[in-house]
C-alpha positions in Angstrom: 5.6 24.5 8.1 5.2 20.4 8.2 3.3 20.7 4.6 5.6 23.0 3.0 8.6 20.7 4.2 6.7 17.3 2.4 5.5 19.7 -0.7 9.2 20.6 -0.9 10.7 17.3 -0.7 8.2 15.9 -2.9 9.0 18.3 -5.9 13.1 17.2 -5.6 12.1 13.8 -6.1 12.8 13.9 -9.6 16.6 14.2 -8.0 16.7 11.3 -5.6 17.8 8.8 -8.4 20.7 11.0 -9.3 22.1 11.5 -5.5 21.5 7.9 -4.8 23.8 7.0 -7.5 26.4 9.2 -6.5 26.1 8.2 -3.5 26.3 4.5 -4.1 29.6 5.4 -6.3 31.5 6.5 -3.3 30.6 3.8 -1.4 27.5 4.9 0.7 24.6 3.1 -0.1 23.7 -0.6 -1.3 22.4 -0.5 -4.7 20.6 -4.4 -4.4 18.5 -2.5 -1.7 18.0 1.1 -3.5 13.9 0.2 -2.9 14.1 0.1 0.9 15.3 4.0 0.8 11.7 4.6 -0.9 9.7 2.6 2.1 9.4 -0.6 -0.2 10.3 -3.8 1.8 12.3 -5.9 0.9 10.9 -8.9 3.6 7.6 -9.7 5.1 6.0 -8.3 8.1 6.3 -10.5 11.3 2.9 -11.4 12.8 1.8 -10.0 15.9 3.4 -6.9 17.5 6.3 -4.9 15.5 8.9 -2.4 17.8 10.5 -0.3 15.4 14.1 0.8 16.3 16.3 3.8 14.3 19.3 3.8 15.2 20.9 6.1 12.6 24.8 5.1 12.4 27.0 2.5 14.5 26.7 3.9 17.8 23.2 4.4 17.4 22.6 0.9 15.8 25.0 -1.1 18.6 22.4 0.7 20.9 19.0 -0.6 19.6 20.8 -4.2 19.7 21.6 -3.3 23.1 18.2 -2.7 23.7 16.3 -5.4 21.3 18.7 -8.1 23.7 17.4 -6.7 26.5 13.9 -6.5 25.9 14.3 -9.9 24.6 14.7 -11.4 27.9 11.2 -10.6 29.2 9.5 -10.6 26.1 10.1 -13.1 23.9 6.4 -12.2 22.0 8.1 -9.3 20.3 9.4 -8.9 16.8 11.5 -6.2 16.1 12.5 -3.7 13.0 16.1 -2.3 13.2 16.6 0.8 10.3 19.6 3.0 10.3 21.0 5.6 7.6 24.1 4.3 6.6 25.4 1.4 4.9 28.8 1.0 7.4 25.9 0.6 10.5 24.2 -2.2 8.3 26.8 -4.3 7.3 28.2 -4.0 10.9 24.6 -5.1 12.9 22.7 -7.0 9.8 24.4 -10.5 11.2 23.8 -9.4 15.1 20.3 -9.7 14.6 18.5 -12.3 16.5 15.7 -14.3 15.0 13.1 -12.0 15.4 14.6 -8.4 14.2 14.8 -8.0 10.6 17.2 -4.7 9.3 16.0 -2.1 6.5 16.8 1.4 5.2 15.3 4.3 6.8 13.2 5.5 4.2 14.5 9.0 2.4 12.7 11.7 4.5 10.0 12.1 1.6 6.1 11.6 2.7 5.7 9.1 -0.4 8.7 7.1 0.4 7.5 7.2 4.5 3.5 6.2 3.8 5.3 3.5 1.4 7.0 2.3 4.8 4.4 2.9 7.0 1.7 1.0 5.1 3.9 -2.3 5.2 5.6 -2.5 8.2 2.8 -0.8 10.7 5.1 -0.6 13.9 2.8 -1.1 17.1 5.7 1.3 18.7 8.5 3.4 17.2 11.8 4.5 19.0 15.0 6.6 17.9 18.4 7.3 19.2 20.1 9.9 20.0 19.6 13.0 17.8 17.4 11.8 14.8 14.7 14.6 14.0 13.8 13.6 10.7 10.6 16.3 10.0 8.3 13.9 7.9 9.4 10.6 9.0 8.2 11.6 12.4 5.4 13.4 11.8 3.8 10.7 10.0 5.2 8.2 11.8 3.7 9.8 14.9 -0.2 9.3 13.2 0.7 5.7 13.1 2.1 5.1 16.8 3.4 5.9 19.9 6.9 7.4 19.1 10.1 7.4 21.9 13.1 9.3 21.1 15.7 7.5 23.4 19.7 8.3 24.5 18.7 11.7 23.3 21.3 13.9 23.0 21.4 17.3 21.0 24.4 19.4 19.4 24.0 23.7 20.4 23.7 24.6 16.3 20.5 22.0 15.8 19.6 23.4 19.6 19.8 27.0 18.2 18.6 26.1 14.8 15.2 24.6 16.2 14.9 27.4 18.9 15.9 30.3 16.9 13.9 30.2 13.9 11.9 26.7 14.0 10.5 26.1 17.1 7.3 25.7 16.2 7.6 23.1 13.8 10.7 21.3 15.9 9.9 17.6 15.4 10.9 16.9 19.0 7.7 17.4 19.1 6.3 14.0 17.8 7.6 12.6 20.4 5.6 11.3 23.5 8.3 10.8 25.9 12.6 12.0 25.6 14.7 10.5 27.8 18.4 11.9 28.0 22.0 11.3 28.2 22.2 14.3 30.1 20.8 17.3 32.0 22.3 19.7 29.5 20.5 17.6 26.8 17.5 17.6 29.3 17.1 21.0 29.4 17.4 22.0 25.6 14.6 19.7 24.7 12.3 20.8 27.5 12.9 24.2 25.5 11.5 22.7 22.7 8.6 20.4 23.3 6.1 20.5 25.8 6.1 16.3 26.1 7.9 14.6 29.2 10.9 15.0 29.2 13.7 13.1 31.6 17.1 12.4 32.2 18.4 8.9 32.5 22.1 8.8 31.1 23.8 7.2 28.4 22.7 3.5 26.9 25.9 2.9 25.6 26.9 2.1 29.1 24.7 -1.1 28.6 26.2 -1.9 25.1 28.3 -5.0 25.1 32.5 -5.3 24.8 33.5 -5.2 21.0 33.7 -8.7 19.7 37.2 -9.8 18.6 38.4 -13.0 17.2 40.9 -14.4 19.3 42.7 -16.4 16.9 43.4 -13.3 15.0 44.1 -11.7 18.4 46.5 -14.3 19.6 48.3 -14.7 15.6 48.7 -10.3 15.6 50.1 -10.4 19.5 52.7 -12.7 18.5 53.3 -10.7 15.8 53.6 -7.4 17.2 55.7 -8.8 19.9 56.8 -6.0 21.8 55.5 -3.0 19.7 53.2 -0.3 21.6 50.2 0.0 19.2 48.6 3.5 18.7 45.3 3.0 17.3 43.8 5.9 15.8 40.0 4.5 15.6 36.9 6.2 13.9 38.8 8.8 12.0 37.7 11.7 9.8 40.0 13.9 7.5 40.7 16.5 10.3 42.0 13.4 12.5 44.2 12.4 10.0 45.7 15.1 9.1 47.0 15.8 12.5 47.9 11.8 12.8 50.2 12.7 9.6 51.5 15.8 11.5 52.9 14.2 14.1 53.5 10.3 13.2 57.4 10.9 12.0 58.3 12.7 15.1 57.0 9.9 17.3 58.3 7.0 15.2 61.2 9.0 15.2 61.6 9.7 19.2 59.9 6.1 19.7 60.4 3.7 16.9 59.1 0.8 19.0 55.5 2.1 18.4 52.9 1.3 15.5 50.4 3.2 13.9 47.2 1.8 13.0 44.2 3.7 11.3 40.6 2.6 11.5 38.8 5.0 9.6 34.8 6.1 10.3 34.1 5.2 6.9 36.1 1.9 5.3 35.4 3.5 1.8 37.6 6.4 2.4 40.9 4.0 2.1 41.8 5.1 -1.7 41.2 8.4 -0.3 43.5 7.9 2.7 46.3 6.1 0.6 46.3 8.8 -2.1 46.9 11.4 1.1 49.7 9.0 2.4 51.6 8.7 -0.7 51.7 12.8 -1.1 53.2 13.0 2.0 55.7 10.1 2.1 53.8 7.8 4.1 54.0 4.2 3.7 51.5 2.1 4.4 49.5 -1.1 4.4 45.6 -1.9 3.6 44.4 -4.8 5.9 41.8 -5.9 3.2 45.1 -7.0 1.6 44.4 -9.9 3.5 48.0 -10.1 5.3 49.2 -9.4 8.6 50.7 -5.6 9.2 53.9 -5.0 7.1 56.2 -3.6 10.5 58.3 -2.0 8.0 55.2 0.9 7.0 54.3 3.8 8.8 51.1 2.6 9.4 48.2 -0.2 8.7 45.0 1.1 7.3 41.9 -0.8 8.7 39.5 -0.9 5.3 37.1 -3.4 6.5 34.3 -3.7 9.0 34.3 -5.4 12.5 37.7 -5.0 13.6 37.7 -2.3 15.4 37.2 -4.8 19.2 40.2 -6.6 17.6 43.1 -3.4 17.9 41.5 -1.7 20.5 42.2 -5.0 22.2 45.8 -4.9 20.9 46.5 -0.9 21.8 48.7 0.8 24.0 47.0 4.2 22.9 43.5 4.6 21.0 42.9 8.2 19.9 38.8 8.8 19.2 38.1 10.2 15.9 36.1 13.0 15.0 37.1 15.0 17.9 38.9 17.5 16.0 36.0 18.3 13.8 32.4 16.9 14.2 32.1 16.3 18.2 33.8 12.8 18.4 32.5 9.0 18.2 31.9 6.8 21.0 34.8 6.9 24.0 32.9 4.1 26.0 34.2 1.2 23.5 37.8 1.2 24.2 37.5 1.8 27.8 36.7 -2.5 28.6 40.5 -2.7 27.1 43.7 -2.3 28.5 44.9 1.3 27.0 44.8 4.3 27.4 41.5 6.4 25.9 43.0 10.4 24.2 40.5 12.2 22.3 40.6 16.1 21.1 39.5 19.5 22.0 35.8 18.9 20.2 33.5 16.4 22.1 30.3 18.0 21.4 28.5 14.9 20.3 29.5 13.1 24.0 29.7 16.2 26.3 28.8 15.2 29.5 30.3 11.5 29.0 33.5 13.4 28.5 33.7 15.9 30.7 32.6 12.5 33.4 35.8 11.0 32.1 38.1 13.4 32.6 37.1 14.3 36.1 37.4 10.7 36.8 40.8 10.4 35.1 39.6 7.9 33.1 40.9 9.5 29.0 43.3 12.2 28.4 42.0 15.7 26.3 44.6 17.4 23.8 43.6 20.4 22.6 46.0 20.4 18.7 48.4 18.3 16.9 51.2 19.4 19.4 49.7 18.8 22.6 48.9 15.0 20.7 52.2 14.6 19.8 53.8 15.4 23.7 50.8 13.1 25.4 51.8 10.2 23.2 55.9 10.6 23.4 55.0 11.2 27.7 53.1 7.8 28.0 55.5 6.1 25.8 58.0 7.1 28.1 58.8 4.8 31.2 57.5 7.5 33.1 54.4 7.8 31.8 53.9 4.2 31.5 53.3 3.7 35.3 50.7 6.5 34.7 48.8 4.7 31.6 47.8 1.7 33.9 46.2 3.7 36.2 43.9 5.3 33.6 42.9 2.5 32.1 41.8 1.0 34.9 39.6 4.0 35.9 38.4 3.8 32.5 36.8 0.7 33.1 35.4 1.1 36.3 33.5 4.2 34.9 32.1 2.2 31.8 31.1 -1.1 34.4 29.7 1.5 37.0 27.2 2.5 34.4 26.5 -0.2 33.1 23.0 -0.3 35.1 21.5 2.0 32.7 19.9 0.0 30.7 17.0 -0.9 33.5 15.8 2.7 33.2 15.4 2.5 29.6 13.4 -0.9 29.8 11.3 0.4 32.1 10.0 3.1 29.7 10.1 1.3 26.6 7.8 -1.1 28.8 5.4 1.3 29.7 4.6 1.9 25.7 4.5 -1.4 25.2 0.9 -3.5 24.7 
């Protein structure tokens, strides 16, 4: 099934120009660097031995950083490759890097465009995050070296997917050791590849509070003076939507509250201020360079790398993508002082969640209106009391775990000459 994959992919290559481009119009690929998607580098191999990290998006990318530091510490010998998928992950980690990690493309999953990046970089050991089962890429990757698939994690359709009809031919396969968030996760991939599996918990406990600039910090908290900020971070068009719903009726009960909107993708924020002006909505765009016109609805976030900054300035951040694709990452907020709400679809951070909740450490809503009453409760002196005491168990639970990242060294370690 592995050949008939690369023959396919190889016969659409005519088309990758074409979807490049439209990609790169909307915002979602760097055309300086188009080469990189087809394995050609774009900077010299390091001498000596090469780790190569994929860490597909933000979460993913923060991770391997996470990890690189770490491994750092001990090994100081190392060089280090850092690829990831999308352009926002780049930007965001490309000036993170220390001295001795250089960032690419992941190569489009086409065997001409992976032997093209296998040739140059020749990884001595290659590790992924999370859910990143890219058929060629690993299975001629796994020819070349030792592959880890790390923080694994995988959503019930790819589960079903892989178990129902391709199970033979699941790339879990290439693997040659998994190590999980979870036991859920755990046992799903033992299903599916005979190679160790184990279960060691979420990295992202190990990743580091969001950096902030505390000028800017100190300049918008004079600023805001006494307005609750509601930060609505990582958003996708379901989340918005509801955040649209409900944002007169709170502004209306609670008018000493602000609205701020940190979109997944920065790109989006024509997209977002067409949808604001059909429904009434003022707003501001923060790339405007000015501080947050109080007189708007709300203040559109349209740049990278600010996300530490309002989470450190919220009363209430809402996690994105839970109201459609299975939610973004509810450990950052939790080493600020607010309170953590995400919606009724946490699939991609199941077991974190459900951890959370039990250890009243975020709030669940299940629609729009059960949004709308949690907000208008803790913005009310009663619920206010109530706020303070979530927080807090929010970052206990993200400093408890913090230990983590010792059980992931020790494997990467193992695989490592």
């Amino acid at each position: 099934m592995i050949y008939v994959y690369c023959l396919l992919f190889i016969i659409l290559t005519p088309l990758y120009p074409f979807v490049f481009l439209i990609r790169a119009s909307k915002g979602k690929e760097d055309l300086a660097r188009w080469k990189e998607r087809w394995g050609i580098a774009s900077s010299l191999r390091q001498k000596g031995c090469l780790i190569w990290l994929h860490g597909a998006s933000l979460g993913e990318s923060i991770a391997a950083l996470t990890l690189i530091e770490n491994i750092n510490k001990t090994r100081s010998d190392l060089n280090f490759l850092l690829t990831t998928s999308t352009l926002s992950a780049a930007k965001n980690i490309v000036n993170k890097l220390p001295g001795n990690a250089i960032h690419q493309f992941q190569p489009i999953d086409n065997i001409l465009a992976v032997k093209n990046f296998l040739r140059h970089w020749q990884p001595n050991l290659g590790i992924f995050f999370e859910s990143e089962l890219w058929p060629a890429l690993l299975f001629e990757s796994s020819k070349n070296c030792k592959l880890l698939l790390l923080n694994a994690c995988i959503s019930d359709k790819s589960f079903n997917f892989w178990r129902s009809f391709l199970q033979a031919s699941c790339p879990a396969k290439y693997f040659s050791e998994i190590a999980t968030q979870s036991i859920r996760d755990s046992e799903k991939f033992q299903q599916l590849t005979t190679n160790k599996v184990t279960i060691l918990g979420n990295i992202k406990f190990a990743n580091k509070k969001l950096f902030f600039d505390e000028n800017m910090y100190l300049n918008l908290k004079k600023h805001f003076a006494d307005k609750k900020i509601i930060v609505f971070a990582s958003t996708h068009t379901a989340d918005e939507r509801v955040l649209f719903d409900i944002l007169y009726d709170i502004k209306n009960s609670y008018p000493n509250c602000y609205f701020i909107l940190v979109p997944r993708h920065p790109y989006r924020a024509a997209e977002i201020a067409r949808n604001c002006q059909k429904l009434g909505l003022t707003h501001a765009l923060s790339s405007a360079g000015e501080l947050p016109s109080l007189d708007k609805d709300l203040y559109i976030i349209d740049e990278f790398g600010l996300l530490g900054l309002y989470y450190n300035l919220s009363y209430i951040s809402f996690i994105g993508g839970s109201f459609d694709i299975g939610g973004h990452n509810i450990l950052e907020p939790a080493y600020f002082d607010n309170l953590i709400m995400f919606g009724p679809d946490i699939s991609s951070c199941f077991q974190l969640g459900n951890e959370m909740l039990q250890k009243g450490a975020a709030i669940q809503v299940s629609n729009s209106e059960e949004l709308a009453s949690k907000i208008k409760y803790f913005l009310s002196t009663k619920g206010a009391g109530e706020i303070k005491i979530i927080s807090n168990n929010a970052y206990k639970f993200v400093k408890q775990g913090s230990q983590v990242i010792t059980d992931y060294l020790k494997i990467v370690t193992n695989y490592i000459d």
